[in-house]
N, C-alpha and C positions, 0 to 999 in steps of 0.2 A: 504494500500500500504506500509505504513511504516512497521506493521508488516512482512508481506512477505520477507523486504529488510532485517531485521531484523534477521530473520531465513534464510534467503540466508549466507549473514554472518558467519551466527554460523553454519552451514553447511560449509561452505568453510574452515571456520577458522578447523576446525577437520579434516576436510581429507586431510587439505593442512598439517596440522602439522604429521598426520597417514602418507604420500607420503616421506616425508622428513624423517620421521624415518625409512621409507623400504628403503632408499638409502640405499649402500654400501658406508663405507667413503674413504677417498683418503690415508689414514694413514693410515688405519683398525685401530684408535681407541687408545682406552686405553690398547688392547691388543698387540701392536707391540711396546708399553714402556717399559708395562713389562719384553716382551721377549716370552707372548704365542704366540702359532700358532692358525693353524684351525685342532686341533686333531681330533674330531667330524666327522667334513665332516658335522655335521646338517645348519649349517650357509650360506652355498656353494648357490650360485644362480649362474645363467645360464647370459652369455654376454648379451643375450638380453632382459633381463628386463631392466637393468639402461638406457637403449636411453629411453626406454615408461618412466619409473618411471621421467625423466628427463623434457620428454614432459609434459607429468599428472603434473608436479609440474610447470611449467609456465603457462598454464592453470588454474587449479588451482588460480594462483596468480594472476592473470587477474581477474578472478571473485572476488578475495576479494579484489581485490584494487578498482575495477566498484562497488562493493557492498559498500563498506567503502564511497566513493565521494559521492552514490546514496544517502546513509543515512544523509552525510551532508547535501545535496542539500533537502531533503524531509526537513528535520527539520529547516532547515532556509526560506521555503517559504511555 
């Protein structure tokens, strides 16, 4: 059981950290300091990713915080 919770985990820990990197930031970053834009166009996402990427990343966080307690609670009894 500990194992499972274990790789639960580290499974969450990665795609929660993968989910938060596909965000769009609220700044755009280290490029709106500088003064670049978006010349490309390859960066461009659609409005409606950030509401799911948004949900997928509370989710997400749910799971490794239940996964993080589970592992205390398994190893102290």
């Amino acid at each position: 059981m500990l194992t499972f919770a274990k790789v639960l985990l580290a499974l969450s820990s990665i795609l929660l950290v993968t989910v938060i990197l596909l965000q769009s930031g609220r700044s755009a970053g280290l490029g709106a300091i500088t003064g670049g834009g978006n010349e490309g166009g390859a960066s461009r996402r659609g409005k409606g990713t950030d509401p799911m990427l948004a949900r997928t990343t509370s989710i997400v966080a749910v799971i490794f915080f239940a996964a993080s307690i589970w592992i205390a609670w398994l190893v102290t009894h």
